[in-house]
C-alpha positions, 0 to 999 in steps of 0.5 A: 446508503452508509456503504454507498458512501464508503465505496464513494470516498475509496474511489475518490481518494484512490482516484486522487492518489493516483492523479498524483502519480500521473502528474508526477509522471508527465511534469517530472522525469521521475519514473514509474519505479521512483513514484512507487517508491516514494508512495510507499515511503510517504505511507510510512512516514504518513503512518509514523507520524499518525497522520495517515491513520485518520484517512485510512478510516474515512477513505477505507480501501482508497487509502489501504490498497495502493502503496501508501497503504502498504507503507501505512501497513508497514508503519503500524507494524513497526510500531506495534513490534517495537511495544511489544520486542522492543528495538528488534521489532523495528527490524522484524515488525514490517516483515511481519505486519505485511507477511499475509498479504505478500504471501497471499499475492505470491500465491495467487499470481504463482496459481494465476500464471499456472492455470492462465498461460499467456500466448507465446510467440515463435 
């Protein structure tokens, strides 16, 4: 029952955020491109000031696999690089924090494009 709930509480906040998005989208005239940003930017200022960390916990993959997440991921990696580098962590430490998984994508979109060819038009 316990996993059961988390799958619950990743979709309803997943689903939340992107409600947001779309609200944003049909009653602004911000786009697609500016919303995304903003997310990733509210993720880090979320993580930053610890606020996001809580709802990273409870709503589990809702909360760190859209680009809140990512910001939050680029927040605590800051945070830590700075501990431990000091000021030059705040450079390097969101390039680190988020290496793994930008590589991993990169990979499998370069490996996904190369084995499933889309249909070309003539």
């Amino acid at each position: 029952m316990e996993i059961l709930n988390q799958f619950i509480w990743a979709f309803v906040f997943g689903g939340v955020l992107c409600v947001i998005a779309q609200i944003l989208i049909d009653r602004t005239k911000l786009t697609p491109a500016r919303i995304l940003v903003l997310y990733v930017v509210a993720g880090v200022v979320l993580g930053a000031v610890g606020l996001y960390k809580p709802f990273a916990e409870f709503a589990g993959a809702g909360a760190t696999v859209p680009l809140t997440g990512f910001g939050y991921l680029i927040s605590n990696g800051i945070k830590e690089a700075v501990d431990e580098k000091g000021l030059i962590g705040a450079l390097t430490g969101g390039l680190t924090a988020a290496a793994g998984g930008t590589a991993a994508a990169l990979v499998f979109g370069y490996l996904a494009a190369v084995i499933f060819r889309g249909s070309r038009r003539e």
